[in-house]
C-alpha positions as CSV (number, residue, x, y, z in Angstrom):
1,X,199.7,-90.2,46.6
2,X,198.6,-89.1,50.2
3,X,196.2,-89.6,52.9
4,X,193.5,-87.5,53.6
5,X,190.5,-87.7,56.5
6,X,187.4,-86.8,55.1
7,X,183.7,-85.6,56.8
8,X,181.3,-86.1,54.5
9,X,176.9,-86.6,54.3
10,X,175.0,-88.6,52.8
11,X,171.5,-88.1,51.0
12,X,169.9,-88.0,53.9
13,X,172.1,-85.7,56.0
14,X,174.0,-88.8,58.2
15,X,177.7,-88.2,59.0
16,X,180.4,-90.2,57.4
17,X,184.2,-90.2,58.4
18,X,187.0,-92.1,56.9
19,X,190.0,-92.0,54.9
20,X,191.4,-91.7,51.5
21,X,194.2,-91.8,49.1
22,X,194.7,-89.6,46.8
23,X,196.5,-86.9,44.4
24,X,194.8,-83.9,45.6
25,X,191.9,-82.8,47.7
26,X,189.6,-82.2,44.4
27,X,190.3,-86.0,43.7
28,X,189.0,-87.1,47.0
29,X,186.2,-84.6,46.4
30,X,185.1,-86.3,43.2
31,X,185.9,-90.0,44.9
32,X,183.2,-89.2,47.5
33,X,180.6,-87.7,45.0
34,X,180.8,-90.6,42.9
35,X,179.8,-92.4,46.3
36,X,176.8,-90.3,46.4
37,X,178.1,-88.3,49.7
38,X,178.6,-84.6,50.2
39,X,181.8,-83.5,51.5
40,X,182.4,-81.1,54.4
41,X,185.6,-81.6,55.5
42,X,188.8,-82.5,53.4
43,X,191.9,-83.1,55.1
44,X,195.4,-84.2,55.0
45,X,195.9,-87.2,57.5
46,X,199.7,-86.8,58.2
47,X,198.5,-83.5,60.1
48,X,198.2,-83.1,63.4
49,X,196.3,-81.0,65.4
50,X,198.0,-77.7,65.7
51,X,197.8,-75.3,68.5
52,X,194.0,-73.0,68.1
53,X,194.6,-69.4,68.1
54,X,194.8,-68.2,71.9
55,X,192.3,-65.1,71.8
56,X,189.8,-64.9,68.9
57,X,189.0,-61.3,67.8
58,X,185.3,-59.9,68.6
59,X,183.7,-59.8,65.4
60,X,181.1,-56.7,64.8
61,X,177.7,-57.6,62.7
62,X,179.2,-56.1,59.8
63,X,182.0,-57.9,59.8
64,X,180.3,-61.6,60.9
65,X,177.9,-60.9,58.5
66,X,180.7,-60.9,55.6
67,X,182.2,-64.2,56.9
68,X,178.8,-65.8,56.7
69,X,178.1,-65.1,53.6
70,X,181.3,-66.2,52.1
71,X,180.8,-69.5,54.1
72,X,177.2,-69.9,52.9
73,X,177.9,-69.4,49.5
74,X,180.9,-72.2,49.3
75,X,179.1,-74.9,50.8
76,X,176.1,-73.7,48.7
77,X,178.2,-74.3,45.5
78,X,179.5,-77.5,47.0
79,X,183.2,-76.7,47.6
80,X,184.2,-78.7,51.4
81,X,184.4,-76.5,54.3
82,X,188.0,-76.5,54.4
83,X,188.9,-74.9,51.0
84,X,186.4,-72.1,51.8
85,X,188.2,-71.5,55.1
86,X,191.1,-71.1,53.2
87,X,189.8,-68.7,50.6
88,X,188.4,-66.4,53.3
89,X,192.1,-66.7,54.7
90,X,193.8,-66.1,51.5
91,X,191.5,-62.9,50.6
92,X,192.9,-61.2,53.1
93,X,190.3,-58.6,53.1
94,X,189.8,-57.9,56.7
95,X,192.3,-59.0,59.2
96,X,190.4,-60.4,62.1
97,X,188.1,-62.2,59.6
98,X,191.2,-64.2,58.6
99,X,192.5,-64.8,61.8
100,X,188.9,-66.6,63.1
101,X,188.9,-68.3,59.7
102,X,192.0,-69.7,60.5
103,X,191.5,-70.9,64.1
104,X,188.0,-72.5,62.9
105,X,190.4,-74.0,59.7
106,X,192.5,-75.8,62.6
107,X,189.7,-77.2,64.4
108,X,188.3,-78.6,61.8
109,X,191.4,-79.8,60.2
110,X,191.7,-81.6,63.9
111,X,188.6,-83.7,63.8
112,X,186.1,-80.6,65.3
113,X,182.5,-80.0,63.7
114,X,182.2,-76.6,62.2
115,X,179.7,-75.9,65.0
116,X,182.0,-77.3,67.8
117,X,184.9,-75.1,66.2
118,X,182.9,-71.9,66.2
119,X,181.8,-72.5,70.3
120,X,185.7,-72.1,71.2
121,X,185.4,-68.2,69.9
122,X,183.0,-66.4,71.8
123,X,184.0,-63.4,70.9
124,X,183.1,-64.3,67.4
125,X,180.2,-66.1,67.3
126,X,177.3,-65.9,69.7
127,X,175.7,-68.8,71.0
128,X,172.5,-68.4,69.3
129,X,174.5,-68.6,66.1
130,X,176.6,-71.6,67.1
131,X,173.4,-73.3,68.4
132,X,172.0,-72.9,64.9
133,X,175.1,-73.9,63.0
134,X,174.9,-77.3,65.3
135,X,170.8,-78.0,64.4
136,X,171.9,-77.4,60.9
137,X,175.0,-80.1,60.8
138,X,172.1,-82.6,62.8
139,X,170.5,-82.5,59.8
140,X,172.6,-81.6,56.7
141,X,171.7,-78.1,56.2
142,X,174.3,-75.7,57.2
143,X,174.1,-73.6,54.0
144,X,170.5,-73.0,54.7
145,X,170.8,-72.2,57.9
146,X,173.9,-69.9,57.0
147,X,172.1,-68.1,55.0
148,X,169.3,-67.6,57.2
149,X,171.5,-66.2,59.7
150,X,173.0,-64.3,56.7
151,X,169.4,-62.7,56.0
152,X,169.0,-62.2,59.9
153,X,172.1,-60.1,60.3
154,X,171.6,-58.0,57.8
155,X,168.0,-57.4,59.1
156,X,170.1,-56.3,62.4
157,X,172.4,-54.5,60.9
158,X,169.4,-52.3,58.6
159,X,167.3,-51.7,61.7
160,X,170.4,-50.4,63.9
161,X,171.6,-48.1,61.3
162,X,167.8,-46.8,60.7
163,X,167.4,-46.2,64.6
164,X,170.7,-44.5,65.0
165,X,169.9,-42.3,62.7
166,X,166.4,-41.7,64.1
167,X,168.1,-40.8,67.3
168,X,170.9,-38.8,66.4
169,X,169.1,-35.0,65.5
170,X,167.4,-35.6,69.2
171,X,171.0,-35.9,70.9
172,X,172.5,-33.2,68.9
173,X,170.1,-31.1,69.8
174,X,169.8,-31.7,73.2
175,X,173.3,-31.8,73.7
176,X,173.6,-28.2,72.0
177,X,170.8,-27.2,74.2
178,X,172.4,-28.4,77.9
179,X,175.7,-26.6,76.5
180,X,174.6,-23.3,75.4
181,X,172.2,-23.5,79.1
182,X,175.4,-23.8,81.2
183,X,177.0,-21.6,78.7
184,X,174.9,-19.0,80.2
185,X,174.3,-19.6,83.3
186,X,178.0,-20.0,84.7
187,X,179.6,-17.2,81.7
188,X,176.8,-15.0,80.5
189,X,174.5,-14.1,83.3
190,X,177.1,-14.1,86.3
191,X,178.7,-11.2,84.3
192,X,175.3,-9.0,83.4
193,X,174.1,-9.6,86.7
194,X,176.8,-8.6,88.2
195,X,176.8,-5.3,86.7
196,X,173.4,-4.7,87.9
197,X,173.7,-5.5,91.2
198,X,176.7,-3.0,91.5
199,X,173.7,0.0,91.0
200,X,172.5,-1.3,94.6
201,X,169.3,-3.1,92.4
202,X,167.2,-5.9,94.3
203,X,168.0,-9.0,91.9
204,X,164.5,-10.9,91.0
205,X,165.1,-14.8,92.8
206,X,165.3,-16.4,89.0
207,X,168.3,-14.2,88.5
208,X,169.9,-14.8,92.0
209,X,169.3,-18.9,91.5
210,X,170.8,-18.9,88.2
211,X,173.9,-16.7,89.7
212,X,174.2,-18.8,92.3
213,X,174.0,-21.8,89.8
214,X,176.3,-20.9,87.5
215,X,179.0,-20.1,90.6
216,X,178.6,-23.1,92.4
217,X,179.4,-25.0,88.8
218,X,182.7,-22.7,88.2
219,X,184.1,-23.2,91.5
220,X,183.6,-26.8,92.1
221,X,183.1,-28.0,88.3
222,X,185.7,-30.7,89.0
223,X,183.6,-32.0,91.9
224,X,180.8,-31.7,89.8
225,X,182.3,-33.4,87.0
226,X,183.4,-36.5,88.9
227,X,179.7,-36.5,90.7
228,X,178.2,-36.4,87.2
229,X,180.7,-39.5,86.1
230,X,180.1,-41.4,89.2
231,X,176.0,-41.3,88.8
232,X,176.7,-42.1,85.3
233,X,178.2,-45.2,85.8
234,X,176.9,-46.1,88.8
235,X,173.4,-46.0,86.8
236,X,175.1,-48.2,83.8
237,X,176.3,-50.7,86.4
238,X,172.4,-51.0,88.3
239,X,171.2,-51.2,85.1
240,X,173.5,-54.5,83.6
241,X,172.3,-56.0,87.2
242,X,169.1,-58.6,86.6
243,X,166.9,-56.3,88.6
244,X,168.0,-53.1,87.2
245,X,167.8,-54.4,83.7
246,X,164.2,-55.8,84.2
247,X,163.4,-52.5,85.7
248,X,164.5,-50.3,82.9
249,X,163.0,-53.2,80.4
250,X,159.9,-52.5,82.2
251,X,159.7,-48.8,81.9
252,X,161.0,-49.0,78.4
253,X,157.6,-50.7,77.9
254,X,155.3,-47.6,78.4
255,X,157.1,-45.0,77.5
256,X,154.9,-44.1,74.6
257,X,155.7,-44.5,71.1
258,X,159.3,-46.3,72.1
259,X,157.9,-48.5,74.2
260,X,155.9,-49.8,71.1
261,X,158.7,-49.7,69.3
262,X,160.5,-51.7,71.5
263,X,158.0,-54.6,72.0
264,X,157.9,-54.9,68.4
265,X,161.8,-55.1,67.8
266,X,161.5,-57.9,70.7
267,X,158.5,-59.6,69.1
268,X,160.7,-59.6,65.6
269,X,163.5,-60.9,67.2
270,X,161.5,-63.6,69.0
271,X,159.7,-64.9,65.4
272,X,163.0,-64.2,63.6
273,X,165.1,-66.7,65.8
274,X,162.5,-69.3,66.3
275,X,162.2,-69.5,62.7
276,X,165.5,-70.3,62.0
277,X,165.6,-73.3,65.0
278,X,162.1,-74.4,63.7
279,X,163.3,-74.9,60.0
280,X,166.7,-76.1,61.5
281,X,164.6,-79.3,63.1
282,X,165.1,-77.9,66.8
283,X,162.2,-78.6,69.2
284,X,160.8,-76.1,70.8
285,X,162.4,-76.3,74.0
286,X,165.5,-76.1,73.1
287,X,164.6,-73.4,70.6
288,X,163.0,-71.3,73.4
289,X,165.8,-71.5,75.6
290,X,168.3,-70.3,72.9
291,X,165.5,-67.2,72.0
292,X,165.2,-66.1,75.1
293,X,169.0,-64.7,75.2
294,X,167.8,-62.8,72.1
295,X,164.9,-61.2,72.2
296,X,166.7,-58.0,73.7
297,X,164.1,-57.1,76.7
298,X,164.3,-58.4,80.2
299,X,161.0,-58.8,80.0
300,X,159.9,-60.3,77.1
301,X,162.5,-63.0,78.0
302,X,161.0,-63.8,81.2
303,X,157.5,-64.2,78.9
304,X,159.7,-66.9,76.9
305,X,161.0,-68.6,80.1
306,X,157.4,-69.1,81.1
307,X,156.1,-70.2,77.6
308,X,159.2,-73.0,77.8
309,X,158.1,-73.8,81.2
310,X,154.4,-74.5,79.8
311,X,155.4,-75.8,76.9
312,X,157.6,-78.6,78.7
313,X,154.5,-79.0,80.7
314,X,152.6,-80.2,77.8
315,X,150.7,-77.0,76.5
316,X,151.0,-76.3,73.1
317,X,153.0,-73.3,72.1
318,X,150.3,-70.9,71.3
319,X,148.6,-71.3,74.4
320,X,151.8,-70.5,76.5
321,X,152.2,-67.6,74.4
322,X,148.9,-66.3,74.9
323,X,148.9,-67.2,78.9
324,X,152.4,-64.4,79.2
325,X,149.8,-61.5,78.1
326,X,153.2,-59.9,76.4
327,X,153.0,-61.3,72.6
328,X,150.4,-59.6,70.3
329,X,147.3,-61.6,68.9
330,X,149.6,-61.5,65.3
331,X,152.1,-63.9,66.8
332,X,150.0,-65.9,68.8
333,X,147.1,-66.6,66.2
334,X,149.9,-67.5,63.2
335,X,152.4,-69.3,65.8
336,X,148.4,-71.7,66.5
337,X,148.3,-71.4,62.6
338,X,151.6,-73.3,61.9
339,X,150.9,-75.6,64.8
340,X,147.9,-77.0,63.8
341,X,148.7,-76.7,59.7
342,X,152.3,-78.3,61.0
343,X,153.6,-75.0,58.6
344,X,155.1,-73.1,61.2
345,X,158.2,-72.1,59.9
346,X,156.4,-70.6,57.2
347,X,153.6,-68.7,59.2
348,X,156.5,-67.5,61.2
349,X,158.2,-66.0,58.2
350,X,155.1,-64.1,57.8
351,X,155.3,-62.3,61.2
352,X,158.7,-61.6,60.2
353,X,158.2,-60.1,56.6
354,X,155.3,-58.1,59.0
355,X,157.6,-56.8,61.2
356,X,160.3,-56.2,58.8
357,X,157.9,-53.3,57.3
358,X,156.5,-52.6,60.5
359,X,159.6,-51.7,62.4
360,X,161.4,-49.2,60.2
361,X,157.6,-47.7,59.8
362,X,157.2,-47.2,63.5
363,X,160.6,-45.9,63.5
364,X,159.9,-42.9,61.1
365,X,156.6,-42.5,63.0
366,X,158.7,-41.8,66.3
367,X,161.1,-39.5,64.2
368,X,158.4,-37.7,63.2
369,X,156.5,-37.0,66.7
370,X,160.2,-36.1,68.0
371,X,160.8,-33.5,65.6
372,X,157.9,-30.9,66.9
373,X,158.5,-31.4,70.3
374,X,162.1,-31.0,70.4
375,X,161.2,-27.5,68.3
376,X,158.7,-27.1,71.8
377,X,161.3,-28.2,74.2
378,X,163.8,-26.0,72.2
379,X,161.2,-22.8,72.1
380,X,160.3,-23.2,76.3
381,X,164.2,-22.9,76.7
382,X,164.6,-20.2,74.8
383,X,161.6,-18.3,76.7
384,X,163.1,-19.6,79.8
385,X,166.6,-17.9,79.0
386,X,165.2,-15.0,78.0
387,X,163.4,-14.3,81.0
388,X,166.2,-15.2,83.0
389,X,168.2,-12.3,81.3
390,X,165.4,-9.6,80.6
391,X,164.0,-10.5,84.6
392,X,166.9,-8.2,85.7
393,X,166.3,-5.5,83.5
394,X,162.7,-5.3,84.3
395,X,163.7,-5.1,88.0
396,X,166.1,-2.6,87.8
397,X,163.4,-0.5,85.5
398,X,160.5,-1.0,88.3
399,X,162.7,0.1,90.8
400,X,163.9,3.0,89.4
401,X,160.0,3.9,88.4
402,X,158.7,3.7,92.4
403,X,161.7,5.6,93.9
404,X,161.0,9.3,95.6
405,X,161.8,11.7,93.9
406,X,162.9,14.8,95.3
C-alpha cells in the first residue's frame, strides 16, 4: 500500500483535496468515484516537488493545438490529469510537446492547478488560454472549455493557412517584378545605352534617369543595401511601438477590401473569445479585459477598452458596443439578443458560425480582385520598360532623320 494526494470535484464542480491509501492510482481512482467525486489530479504523497523545467519551449498553433486535444480528450473520458500528462510524455511524438507536458506534470504533481501550472510557461500557453483554463477549473469544466479552445485553434490555424496562400501569388510576383526592374536598369540598359551614346546621340531624359539609376545602385549597392535594411527595421520597430501600431491598425482599416477583411477577422476574434469566457462563467469584465489582447487590431482593442469601461459603469454590453461605432449591427443586435434572452453564449456562437463562412469568402473575394490588377500593374511595367529601351532607339532614329545633308 501507498499514499497518494488526490484533487478531485464534486457534482457540482467544488474542489476536494486529501489523501489516500492504496495499491495503485486506478484504485484511488475508483475509491473516489464510488464517493461520487471526479478526479483531476492523482498523486503519490511520498513525492516532493521537484525542480520545473527552467525554459519552456514556444509552442506554434499547430503544435498547442495537438496538446489540447490530447488533454481534452482524457479528461473527457475521465482518466485524471496526471496519467494523461504522462501519456502525452510517453508518446513521444513531438519533442517540445513532451518537455511542457512534463513541466505542467511536476507542477501538478506539487500541489499547482492545471491553470496555475500552465501560467509558469509563457512561451507555451498565452494568457487568454490560461485565463480560460482557470474559469473552467472555477467551475468544473475544463474539458469543455479545452475543447473550445481546441475548436478555436484550429479555426486560427485554417484562416492563416487560407490567407497565406491568398497572399503568396501577389509577393511572387511582385518580387519577380522589382528583380527583373533592377535587373534592367543597373545590367541591361547601362550597356545598350551606352552604345548609343558612343554615336555622339542626345539620350531622351527617361534613358539618362534610368542610367544614372542603375549606376548609382552598382556603385554604392552596399550603401544602398544597408539604407534599405535600416528603413526596414526601423519601420518594424515604429510599428511594434503603441502609436505606430495604432497608426498602421488604422490605415489597415480603409484600405479597401483588406481593411474589410481585417475588421471582420477582428470582429471574429472578439465573438470567438468572449464566447468561450461567457460559457466558461466569466463576467464580462474580466472577459473584456482578457479579449482585448486578442482581437488582433490596435484599434478594435481600444473599442473593447471603452466597452469595459462602460460596461463597469453600468451600461449593458450592447449598448457599449454600439457607443465604439467600430462593431457591426450583426454583433451588436445578437450580443442585445443573448442579453436580454440570458442565451448569449449561444447567440454568440452564431456570429461566429457567421464569420467562420464569411472570412474565408471575403478572402477569395480579395484573391480574386488581386489577380487582374497585378496582370495591370504587371502590363504598365512592361510598357514602362519597353519605352525605357525603344526611347533610345527612337532618338537616335529622329536625329539621324533631321540632320543636313550634304
Amino acid at each position: 500500500m501507498a499514499q497518494f494526494a488526490y484533487q478531485a470535484r464534486t457534482t457540482r464542480g467544488e474542489r476536494v483535496t486529501g489523501n489516500l491509501d492504496a495499491a495503485t492510482e486506478a484504485a484511488v481512482e475508483e475509491t473516489l468515484r464510488d464517493r461520487g467525486l471526479f478526479p483531476t489530479i492523482i498523486s503519490s504523497a511520498r513525492i516532493a516537488a521537484p525542480l520545473r523545467v527552467a525554459a519552456s519551449p514556444r509552442l506554434n498553433r499547430r503544435e498547442l493545438s495537438l496538446f489540447t486535444m490530447h488533454l481534452a480528450t482524457v479528461m473527457k473520458s475521465g482518466l485524471s490529469l496526471t496519467l494523461g500528462l504522462r501519456h502525452s510524455i510517453e508518446e513521444g511524438s513531438n519533442k517540445r510537446i513532451e518537455i511542457v507536458a512534463h513541466a505542467i506534470l511536476q507542477g501538478v504533481e506539487a500541489g499547482q492547478m492545471l491553470s496555475e501550472a500552465m501560467a509558469e510557461l509563457p512561451n507555451a500557453f498565452p494568457q487568454d488560454f490560461v485565463n480560460l483554463v482557470k474559469a473552467g477549473e472555477t467551475v468544473g469544466q475544463v474539458d469543455q472549455v479545452l475543447f473550445d479552445l481546441l475548436e478555436s485553434l484550429e479555426w486560427q490555424i485554417n484562416l492563416i493557412g487560407e490567407i497565406r496562400q491568398a497572399t503568396i501569388y501577389p509577393i511572387i510576383l511582385l518580387t519577380m517584378m522589382g528583380a527583373v526592374t533592377l535587373g534592367i536598369a543597373t545590367f541591361v540598359m547601362p550597356r545598350f545605352v551606352g552604345a548609343l551614346a558612343k554615336t555622339g546621340m542626345t539620350l531622351p531624359l527617361s534613358a539618362r534617369l534610368v542610367v544614372g539609376f542603375g549606376e548609382f545602385v552598382t556603385a554604392n549597392w552596399l550603401q544602398v543595401l544597408l539604407v534599405g535594411v535600416c528603413m526596414v527595421l526601423t519601420a518594424r520597430m515604429l510599428a511594434r511601438t503603441p502609436r505606430g501600431s495604432y497608426i498602421v491598425d488604422t490605415f489597415t482599416l480603409k484600405i479597401p477590401l483588406v481593411g474589410n477583411l481585417v475588421r471582420q477577422v477582428g470582429l471574429s476574434r472578439f465573438a470567438h473569445h468572449l464566447r468561450m469566457m461567457v460559457k466558461a462563467g466569466v463576467n464580462f469584465v474580466v472577459a473584456l479585459n482578457v479579449v482585448e489582447h486578442v482581437v488582433g487590431n490596435q484599434v478594435l482593442a481600444k473599442a473593447v477598452a471603452a466597452a469595459r469601461e462602460r460596461v463597469m459603469a453600468g451600461a449593458s454590453l450592447a449598448d457599449a458596443l454600439r457607443e465604439t461605432r467600430q462593431f457591426t449591427p450583426l454583433v451588436v443586435q445578437m450580443v442585445a439578443t443573448g442579453e436580454v434572452t440570458g442565451t448569449l453564449d449561444d447567440t454568440l456562437k452564431k456570429v461566429t458560425d457567421y464569420y467562420d463562412r464569411e472570412v474565408p469568402a471575403a478572402v477569395k473575394r480579395i484573391t480574386t480582385a488581386i489577380e487582374p490588377i497585378m496582370y495591370v500593374i504587371l502590363g504598365v511595367l512592361v510598357l514602362a520598360v519597353a519605352f525605357t529601351l525603344y526611347s533610345p532607339l527612337l532618338s537616335m532614329l529622329g536625329q539621324i532623320q533631321t540632320r543636313p545633308r550634304f
